[in-house]
N, C-alpha and C positions, 0 to 999 in steps of 0.2 A: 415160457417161464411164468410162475406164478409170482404173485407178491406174498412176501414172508409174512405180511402182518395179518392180512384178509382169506388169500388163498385165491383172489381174481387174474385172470388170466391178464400178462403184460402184454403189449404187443413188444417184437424185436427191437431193442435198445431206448426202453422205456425208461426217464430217468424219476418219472412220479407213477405212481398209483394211481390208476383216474376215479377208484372208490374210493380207498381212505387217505390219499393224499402223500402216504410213505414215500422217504426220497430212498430210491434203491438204491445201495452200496454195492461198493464190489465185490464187498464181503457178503450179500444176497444175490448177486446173480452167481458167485462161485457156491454157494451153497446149493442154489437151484440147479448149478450145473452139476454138482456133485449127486444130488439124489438120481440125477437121472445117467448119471454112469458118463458124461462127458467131460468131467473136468482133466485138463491139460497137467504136466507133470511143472510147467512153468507157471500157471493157473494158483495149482496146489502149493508151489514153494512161495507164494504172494498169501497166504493163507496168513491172518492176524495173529494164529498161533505157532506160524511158523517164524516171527522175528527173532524167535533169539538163533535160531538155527542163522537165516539170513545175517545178523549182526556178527555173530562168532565165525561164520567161514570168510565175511568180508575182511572181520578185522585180522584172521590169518594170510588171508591177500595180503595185504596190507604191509604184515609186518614181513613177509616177504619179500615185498617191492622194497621195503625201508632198509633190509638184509644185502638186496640188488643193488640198489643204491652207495649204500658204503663199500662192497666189495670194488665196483667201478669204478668208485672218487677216489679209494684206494690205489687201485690199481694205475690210474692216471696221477694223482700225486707220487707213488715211486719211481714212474716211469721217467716222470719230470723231475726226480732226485738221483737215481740212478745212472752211473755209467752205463753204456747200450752193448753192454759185451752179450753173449750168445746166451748163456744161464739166463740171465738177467730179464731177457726179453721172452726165454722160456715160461718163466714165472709170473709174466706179466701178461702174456696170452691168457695163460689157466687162470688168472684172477676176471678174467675178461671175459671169460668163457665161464666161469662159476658163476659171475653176476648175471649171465646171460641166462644160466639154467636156473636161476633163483626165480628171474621172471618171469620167465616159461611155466614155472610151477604155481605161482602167484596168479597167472593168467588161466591157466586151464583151473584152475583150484576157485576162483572168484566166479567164471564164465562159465563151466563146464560143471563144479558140483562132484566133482568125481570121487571118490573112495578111492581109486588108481591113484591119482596124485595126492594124496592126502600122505596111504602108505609109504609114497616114495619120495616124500618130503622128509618123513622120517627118518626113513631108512637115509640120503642123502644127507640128511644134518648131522646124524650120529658118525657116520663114516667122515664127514668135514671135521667135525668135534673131535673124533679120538684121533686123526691125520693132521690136527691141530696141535692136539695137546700132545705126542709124540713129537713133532719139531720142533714145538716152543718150550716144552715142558709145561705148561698151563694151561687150561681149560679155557677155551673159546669157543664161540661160535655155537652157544649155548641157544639162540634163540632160534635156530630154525629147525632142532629137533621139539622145541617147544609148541614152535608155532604146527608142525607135522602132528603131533600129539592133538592138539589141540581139534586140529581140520578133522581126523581121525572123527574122537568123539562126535561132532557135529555133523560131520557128513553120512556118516554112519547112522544115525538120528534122523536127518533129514529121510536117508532114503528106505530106513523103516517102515517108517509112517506112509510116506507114498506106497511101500510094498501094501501095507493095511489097508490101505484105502483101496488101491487095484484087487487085493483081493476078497474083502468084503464088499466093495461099492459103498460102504460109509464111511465118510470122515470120520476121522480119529477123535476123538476129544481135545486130547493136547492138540491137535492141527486149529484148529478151531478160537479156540480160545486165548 
């Protein structure tokens, strides 16, 4: 690897410059790894210009896990008001089991990066929303088709850029900066 400032050759996992002194970032060993065609696809999403991607699919995690969260505390508060007749305990499964695919989708969606779960955040919130608003008459459960949308645009974004980068060998601009 070279140093971004001088052009002198580093030795492997050089944290100064031994000519002009530059403290090497990580943001110049991943650019030195990018010119020479080895930067990682996990490398590249650590990219300074990849934080608002990073920031917007965590905080869809996020509000996923916070979506898991009240379905569960839900689902355990009726359980604990409710008679334990057979319906009853029907409908308290499926709240148990929804909170559980919230976080499963939260999970591969934060860890994983995927566009698959992004769309099927979606797709899952809207069919919860309008099987919502069909039983209650009103509109519910509004935030996890948001939060779907949301992952959409970013991950979608995200994995752009990595496509540009793999197929020119040069970082993107927007990656970058």
């Amino acid at each position: 690897m070279k140093c971004v400032g001088c052009g002198t050759e580093l030795e492997p996992g050089a944290l100064l410059c031994q000519s002009c002194g530059r403290v090497v970032s990580s943001e110049d060993v991943a650019k030195s790894k990018a010119q020479s065609g080895q930067l990682t696809k996990k490398e590249f999403y650590k990219l300074p210009g990849m934080k608002s991607c990073r920031g917007n699919i965590r905080g869809c995690a996020i509000m996923l896990y916070f979506c898991s969260g009240m379905t569960i505390l839900a689902s355990v508060l009726a359980q604990a008001l409710v008679s334990s007749s057979v319906m009853d305990g029907m409908q308290i499964s499926a709240s148990f089991i929804d909170g559980a695919v919230l976080l499963a989708l939260g999970l591969w969606l934060q860890f994983g990066k995927s566009r698959i779960c992004a769309i099927l955040t979606l797709c899952y919130g809207i069919v919860n929303m309008v099987m919502m608003a069909m039983e209650n008459g009103q509109v519910q459960g509004w935030l996890i088709p948001l939060a779907g949308g949301w992952a959409i645009a970013y991950t979608f974004k995200f994995h752009s850029l990595w496509r540009q980068y793999v197929k020119s060998g040069k970082l993107p601009e927007e990656a970058v900066r």
